[in-house]
MARLODREN-627875 format. One record per residue (C-alpha): residue number from 1; x, y, z. Coordinates in nm, 3 decimals, decimal comma, always signed. Layout:
<lumbas>
+-------+---------+---------+---------+
| bator |      c1 |      c2 |      c3 |
+-------+---------+---------+---------+
|   NUM |       X |       Y |       Z |
...
+-------+---------+---------+---------+
</lumbas>
This chain:
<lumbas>
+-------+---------+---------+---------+
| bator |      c1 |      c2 |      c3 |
+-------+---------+---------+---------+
|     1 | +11,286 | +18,198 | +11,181 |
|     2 | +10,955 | +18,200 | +11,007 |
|     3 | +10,769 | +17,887 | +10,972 |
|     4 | +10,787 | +17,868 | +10,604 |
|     5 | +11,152 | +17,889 | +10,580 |
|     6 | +11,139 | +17,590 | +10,908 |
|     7 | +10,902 | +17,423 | +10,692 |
|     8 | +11,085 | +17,429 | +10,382 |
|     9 | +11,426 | +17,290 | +10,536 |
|    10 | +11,180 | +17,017 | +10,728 |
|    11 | +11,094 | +16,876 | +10,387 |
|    12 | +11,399 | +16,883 | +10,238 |
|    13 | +11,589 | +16,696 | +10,484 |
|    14 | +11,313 | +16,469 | +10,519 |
|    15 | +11,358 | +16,438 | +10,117 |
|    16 | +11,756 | +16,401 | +10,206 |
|    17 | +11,746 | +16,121 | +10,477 |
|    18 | +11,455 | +15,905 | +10,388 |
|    19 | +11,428 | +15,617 | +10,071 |
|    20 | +11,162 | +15,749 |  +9,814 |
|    21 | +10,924 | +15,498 |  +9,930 |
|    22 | +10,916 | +15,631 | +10,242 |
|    23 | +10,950 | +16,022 | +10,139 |
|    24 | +10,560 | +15,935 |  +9,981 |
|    25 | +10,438 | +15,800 | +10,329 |
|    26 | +10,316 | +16,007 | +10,648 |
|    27 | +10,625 | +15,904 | +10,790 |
|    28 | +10,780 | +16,220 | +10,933 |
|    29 | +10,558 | +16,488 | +10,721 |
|    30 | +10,585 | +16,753 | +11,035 |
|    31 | +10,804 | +16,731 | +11,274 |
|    32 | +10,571 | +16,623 | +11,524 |
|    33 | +10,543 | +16,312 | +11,341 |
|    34 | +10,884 | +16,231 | +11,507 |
|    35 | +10,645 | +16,115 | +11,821 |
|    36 | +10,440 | +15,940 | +11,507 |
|    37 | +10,775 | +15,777 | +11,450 |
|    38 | +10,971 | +15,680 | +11,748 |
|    39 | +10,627 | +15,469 | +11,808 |
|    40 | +10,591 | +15,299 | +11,467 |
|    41 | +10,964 | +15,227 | +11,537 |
|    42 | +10,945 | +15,058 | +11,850 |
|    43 | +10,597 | +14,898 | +11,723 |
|    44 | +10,855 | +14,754 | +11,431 |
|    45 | +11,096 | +14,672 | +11,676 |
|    46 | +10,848 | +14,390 | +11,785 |
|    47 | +10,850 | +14,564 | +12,116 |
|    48 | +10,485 | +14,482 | +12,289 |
|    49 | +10,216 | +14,669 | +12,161 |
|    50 | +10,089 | +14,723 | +12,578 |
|    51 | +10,449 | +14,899 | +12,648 |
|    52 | +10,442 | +15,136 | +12,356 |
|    53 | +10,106 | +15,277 | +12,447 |
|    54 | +10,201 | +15,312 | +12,859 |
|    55 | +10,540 | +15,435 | +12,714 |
|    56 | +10,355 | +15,686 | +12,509 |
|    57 | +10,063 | +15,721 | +12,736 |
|    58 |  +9,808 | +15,632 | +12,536 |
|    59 |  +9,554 | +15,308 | +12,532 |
|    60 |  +9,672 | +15,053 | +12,299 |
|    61 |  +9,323 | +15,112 | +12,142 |
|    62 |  +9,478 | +15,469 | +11,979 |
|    63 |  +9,812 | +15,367 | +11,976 |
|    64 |  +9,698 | +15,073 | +11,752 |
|    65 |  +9,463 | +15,291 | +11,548 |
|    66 |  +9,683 | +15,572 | +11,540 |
|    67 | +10,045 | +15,436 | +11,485 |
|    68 |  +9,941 | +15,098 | +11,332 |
|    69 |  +9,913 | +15,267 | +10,972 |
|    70 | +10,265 | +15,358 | +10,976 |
|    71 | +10,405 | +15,044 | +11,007 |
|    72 | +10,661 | +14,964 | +10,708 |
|    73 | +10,767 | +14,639 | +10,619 |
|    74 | +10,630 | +14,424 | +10,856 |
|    75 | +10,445 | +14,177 | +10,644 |
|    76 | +10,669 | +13,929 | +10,567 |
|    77 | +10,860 | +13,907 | +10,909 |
|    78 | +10,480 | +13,858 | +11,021 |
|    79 | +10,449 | +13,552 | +10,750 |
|    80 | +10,826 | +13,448 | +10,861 |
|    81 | +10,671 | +13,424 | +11,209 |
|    82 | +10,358 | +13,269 | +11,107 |
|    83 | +10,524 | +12,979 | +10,882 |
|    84 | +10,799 | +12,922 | +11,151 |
|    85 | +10,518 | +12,841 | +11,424 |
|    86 | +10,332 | +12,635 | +11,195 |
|    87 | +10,644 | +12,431 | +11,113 |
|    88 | +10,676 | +12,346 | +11,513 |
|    89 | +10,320 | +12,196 | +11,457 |
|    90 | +10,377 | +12,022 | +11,114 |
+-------+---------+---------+---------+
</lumbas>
């Protein structure tokens, strides 16, 4: 198979499985992104940012600078969290 005609079925499942908001981020563009992925995932998971990089085998230096940009959504669970352990104080 040539790697336009791979290409062109990458994109178009990608186009197929993903919301529009996330069909215009780097999530997933090639299909080595799914390593890009699997580590923004487990970064969203709230699993620690020190087991994804040995995980991945990286520092958490570039998994933080690489991976970090692809997080999606996790602003307000990060205010949720923030509020929540100010309440304990207040």
């Amino acid at each position: 198979m040539g790697s336009s005609t791979y290409d062109r079925a990458w994109h178009e499942a990608r186009e197929l499985a993903l919301p529009p908001d996330l069909v215009a981020s780097p999530l997933a563009v090639r299909p080595y992104d799914l390593r890009h992925s699997a580590l923004s995932t487990w970064l969203n998971a709230g699993v620690d940012p020190t087991e994804v990089a040995e995980r991945a085998g990286n520092s958490v230096e570039v998994l933080m600078t690489r991976y970090s940009k692809c997080l999606y959504g996790r602003q307000a669970l990060a205010n949720r969290r923030i509020d929540a352990l100010l309440d304990e104080y207040g």
